[in-house]
N, C-alpha and C positions, 0 to 999 in steps of 0.2 A: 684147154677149153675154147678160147679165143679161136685157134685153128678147124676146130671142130662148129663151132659158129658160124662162123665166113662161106666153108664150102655150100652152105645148102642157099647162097645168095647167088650164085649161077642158073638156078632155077626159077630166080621169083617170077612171074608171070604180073604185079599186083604191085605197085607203088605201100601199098600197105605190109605189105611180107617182107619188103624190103627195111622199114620204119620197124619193125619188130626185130626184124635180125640183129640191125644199129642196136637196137635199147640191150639186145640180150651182148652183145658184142662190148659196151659199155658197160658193163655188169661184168663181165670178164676180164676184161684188162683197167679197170677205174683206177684198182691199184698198184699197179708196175708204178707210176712214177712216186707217188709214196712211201713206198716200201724200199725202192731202189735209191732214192735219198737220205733214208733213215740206214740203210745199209754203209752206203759210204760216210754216214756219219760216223758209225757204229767201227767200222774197220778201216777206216783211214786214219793214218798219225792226224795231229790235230793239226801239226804244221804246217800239213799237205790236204787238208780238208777242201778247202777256196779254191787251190789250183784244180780238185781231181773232180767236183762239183761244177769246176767251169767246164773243164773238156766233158763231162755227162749233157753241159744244157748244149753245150756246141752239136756235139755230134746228134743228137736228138734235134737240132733245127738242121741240120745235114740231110737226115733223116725223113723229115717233112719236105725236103725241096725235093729228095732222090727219089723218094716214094712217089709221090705223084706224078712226077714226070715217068718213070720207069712203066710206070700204072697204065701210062697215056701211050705209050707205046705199043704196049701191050695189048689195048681197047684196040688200036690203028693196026694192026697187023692180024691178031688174031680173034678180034671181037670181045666184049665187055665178057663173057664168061670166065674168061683164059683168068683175066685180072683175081676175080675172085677163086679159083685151081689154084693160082702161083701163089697168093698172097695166103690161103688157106696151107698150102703145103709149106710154105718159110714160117708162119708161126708152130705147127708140127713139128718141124725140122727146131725149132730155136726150144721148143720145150720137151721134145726130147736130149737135146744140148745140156737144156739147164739140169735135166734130170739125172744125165750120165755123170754130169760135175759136182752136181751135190751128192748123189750114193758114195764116189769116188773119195770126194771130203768127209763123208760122214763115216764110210768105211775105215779110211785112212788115219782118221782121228782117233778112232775107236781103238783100234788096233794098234796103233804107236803107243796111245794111252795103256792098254793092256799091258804091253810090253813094258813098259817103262816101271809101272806097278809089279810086275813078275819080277824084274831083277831088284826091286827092296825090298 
């Protein structure tokens, strides 16, 4: 959804269209960092909770310095459109990612379960 929001910020003509895209844009990713905390809670040993939570806030402040700058490159070479093109296609590209990994999991579960129930 996120990727599907972004793209049509190429076009704004209007400081206001742009302030709506943001709102609708935070409304679709509000809760990645929520959910992706409560994840690693959920499936990480407890042992290894702290360590695998700190490399998440690391790379997510990584994230924030690479992003922007990469952003600003982008605006400098090929004009502010490009930014929102790239940035619209890597969220596409990251949620069809996650999508093929979760079918993948959820197939893979399914079906070892199955099997596992057939031989008893």
């Amino acid at each position: 959804m996120a990727g599907i929001v972004y793209f049509p910020g190429a076009f704004v003509t209007n400081i206001w269209q742009l302030v709506v895209l943001r709102f609708l844009l935070g409304i679709s990713i509000g809760g990645i960092i929520p959910v992706r905390i409560a994840y690693i809670r959920q499936e990480a040993p407890l042992s290894m909770q702290g360590e695998v939570l700190g490399y998440n806030t690391s790379l997510r402040f990584l994230g924030n310095i690479i992003g922007p700058s990469l952003g600003g490159f982008l605006a400098g070479f090929f004009g502010f459109s490009a930014v929102f093109f790239v940035t619209s296609a890597l969220l596409i590209l990251s949620g069809v990612i996650m999508l093929i990994a979760w079918y993948k999991y959820e197939y893979e579960g399914k079906h070892s379960h199955s099997l596992s129930t057939n031989r008893s």
